[in-house]
C-alpha positions as CSV (number, residue, x, y, z in Angstrom):
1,X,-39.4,53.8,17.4
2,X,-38.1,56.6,18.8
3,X,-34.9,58.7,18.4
4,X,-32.5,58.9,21.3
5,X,-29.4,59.9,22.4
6,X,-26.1,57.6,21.7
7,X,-26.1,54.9,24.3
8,X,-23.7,54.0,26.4
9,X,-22.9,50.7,25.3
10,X,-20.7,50.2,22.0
11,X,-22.1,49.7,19.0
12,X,-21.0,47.8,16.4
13,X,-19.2,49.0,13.5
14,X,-18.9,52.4,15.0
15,X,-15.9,53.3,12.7
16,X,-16.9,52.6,10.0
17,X,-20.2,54.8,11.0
18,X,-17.3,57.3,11.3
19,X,-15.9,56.9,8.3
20,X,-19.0,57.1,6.3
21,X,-20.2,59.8,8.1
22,X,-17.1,61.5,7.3
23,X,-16.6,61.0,3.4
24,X,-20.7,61.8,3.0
25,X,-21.2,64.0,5.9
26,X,-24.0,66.0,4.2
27,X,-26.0,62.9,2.9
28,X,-25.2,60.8,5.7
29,X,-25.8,61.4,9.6
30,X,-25.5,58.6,12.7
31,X,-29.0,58.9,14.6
32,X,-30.0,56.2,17.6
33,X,-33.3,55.0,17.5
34,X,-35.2,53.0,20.5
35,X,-38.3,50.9,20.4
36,X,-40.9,53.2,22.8
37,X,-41.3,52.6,26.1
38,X,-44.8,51.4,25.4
39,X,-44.0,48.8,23.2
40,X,-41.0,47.7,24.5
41,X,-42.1,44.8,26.1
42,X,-44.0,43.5,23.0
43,X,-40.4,42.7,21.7
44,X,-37.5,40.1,22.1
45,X,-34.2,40.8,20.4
46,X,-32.0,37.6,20.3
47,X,-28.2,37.6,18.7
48,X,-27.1,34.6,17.5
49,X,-25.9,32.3,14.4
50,X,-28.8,32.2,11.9
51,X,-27.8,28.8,11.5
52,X,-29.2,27.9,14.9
53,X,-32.3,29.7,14.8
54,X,-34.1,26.5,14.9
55,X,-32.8,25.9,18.5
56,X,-33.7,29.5,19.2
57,X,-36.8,29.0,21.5
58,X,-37.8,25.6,19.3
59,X,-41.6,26.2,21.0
60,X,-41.7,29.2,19.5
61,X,-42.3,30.8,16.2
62,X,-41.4,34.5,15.2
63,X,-43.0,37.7,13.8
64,X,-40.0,38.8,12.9
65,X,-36.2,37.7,11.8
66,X,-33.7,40.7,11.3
67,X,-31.1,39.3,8.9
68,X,-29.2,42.7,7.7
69,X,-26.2,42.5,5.9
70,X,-25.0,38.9,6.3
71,X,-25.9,36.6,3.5
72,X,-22.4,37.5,2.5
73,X,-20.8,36.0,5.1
74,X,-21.6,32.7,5.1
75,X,-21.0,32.3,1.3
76,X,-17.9,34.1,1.3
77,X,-19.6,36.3,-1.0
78,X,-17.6,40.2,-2.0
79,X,-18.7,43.1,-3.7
80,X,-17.7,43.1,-7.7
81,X,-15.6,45.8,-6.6
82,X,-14.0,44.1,-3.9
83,X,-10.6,42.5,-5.0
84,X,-9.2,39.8,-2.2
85,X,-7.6,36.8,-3.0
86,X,-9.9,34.7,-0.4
87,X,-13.1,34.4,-2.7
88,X,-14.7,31.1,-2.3
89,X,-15.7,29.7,-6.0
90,X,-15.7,26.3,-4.6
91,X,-18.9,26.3,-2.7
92,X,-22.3,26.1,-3.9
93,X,-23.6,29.6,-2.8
94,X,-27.6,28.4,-3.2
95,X,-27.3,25.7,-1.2
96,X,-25.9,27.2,1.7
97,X,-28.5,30.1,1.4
98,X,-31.2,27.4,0.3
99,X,-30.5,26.0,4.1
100,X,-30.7,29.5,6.0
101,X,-34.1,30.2,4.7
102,X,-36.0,27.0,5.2
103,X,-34.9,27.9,8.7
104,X,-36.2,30.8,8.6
105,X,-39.3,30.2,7.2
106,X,-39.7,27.0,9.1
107,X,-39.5,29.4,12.6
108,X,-41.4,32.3,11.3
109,X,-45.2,32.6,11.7
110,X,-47.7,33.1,9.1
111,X,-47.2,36.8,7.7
112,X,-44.3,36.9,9.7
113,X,-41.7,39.6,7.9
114,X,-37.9,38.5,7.1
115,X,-36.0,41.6,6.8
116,X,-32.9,42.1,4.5
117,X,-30.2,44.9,4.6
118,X,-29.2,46.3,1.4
119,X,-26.0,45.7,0.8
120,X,-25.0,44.8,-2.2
121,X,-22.9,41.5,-1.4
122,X,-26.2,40.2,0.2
123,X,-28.1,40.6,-3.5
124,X,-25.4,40.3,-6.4
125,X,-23.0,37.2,-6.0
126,X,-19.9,36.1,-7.3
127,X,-20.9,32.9,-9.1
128,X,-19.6,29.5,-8.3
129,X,-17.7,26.7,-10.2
130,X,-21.0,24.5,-9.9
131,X,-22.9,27.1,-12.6
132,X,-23.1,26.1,-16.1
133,X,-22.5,29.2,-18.3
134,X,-26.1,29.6,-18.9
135,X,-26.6,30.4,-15.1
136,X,-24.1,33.4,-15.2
137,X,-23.7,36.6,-16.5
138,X,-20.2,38.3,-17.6
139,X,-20.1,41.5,-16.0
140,X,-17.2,43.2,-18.2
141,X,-16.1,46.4,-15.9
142,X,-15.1,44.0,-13.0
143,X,-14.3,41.1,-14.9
144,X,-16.6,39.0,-12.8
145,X,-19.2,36.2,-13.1
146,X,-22.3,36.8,-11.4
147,X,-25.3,34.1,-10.8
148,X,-28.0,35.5,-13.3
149,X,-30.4,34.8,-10.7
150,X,-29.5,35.9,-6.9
151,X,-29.8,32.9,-4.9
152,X,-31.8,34.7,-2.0
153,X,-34.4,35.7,-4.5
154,X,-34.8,32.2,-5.6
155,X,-34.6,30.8,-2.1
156,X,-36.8,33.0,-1.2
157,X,-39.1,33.2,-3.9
158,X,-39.6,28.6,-4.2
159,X,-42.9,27.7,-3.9
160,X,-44.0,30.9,-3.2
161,X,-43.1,30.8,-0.2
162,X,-42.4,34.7,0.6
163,X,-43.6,37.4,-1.0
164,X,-41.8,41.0,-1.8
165,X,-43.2,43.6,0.6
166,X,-40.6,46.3,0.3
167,X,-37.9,47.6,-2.1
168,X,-35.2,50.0,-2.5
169,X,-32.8,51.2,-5.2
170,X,-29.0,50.7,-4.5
171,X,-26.0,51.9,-6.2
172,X,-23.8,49.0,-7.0
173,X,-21.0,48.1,-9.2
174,X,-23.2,47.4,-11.9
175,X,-24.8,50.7,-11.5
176,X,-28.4,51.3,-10.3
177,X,-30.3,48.3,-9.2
178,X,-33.7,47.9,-7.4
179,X,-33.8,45.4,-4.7
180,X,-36.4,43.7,-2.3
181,X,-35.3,44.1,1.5
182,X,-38.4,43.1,3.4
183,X,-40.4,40.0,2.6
184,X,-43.4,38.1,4.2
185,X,-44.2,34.5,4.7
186,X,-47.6,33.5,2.6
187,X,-48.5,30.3,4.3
């Protein structure tokens, strides 16, 4: 990669890159990257619903699958310090994820890195009405129930199928926590 200039085309999210640059504009600065020319064509960017990834090229398997910031959606998942009225406890939030990465792994080639965003609500998650009490964990300050467990780390951790190849520390609601953002496929 290589740093660039803005490009011309929006980008998404650009105010909250505002905002955030903003409130922590000496810790936090917007810079655009590109891949370089030279290796440009060794790349294929496609957007799409994760859920159809299987259709995605179905000849084809991938070195790579870029899944930032999103586990949250699909489960309905929020932040412990996000207070909404539309939190979904009714759906089983390891099944859904469960789904999205046998996909994943099913269209990813040996060694072939699945890459996480950091975001909290993609790591802890509100737990659900199927979890006995000895799957959860009272977290106090935010008077939440959390899975003790994240589902994506036992998704992605069943029969050892990926392995942790990167982490990073966040600052969450519950404080400091260390997470794993990039993992590999093993077989």
């Amino acid at each position: 990669m290589e740093e660039t200039g803005k490009p011309d085309y929006p980008i998404n999210d650009e105010n909250f890159l505002k905002f955030i640059s903003q409130m922590y504009e000496d810790e936090f600065k917007i810079k655009h990257f590109k891949i370089r020319d030279k290796y440009k064509d060794n790349f294929q960017f496609n957007v799409g619903d994760i859920n159809d990834i299987d259709k995605l090229f179905p000849d084809k398997k991938a070195g790579a699958i870029l899944f930032r910031n999103a586990f949250y959606i699909p489960t309905h998942n929020l932040a412990l310090n996000e207070f909404q009225s539309d939190i979904r406890t009714d759906i089983n939030k390891q099944e859904i994820i469960d789904k999205i990465v046998d996909k994943v792994y099913d269209k990813l080639l040996p060694g072939g890195l699945f890459i996480l965003g950091d975001n909290e609500k993609d790591h802890v998650f509100i737990s659900d009405e199927c979890l006995t009490d000895a799957e959860t964990l009272f977290v106090p300050s935010y008077f939440a129930t959390i899975y003790k467990q994240p589902p994506v780390y036992k998704a992605l951790t069943r029969e050892h199928r990926f392995s942790p190849v990167h982490k990073k520390m966040i600052n969450c609601a519950m404080g400091k926590m260390e997470i794993f953002t990039v993992w590999q496929k093993n077989k």
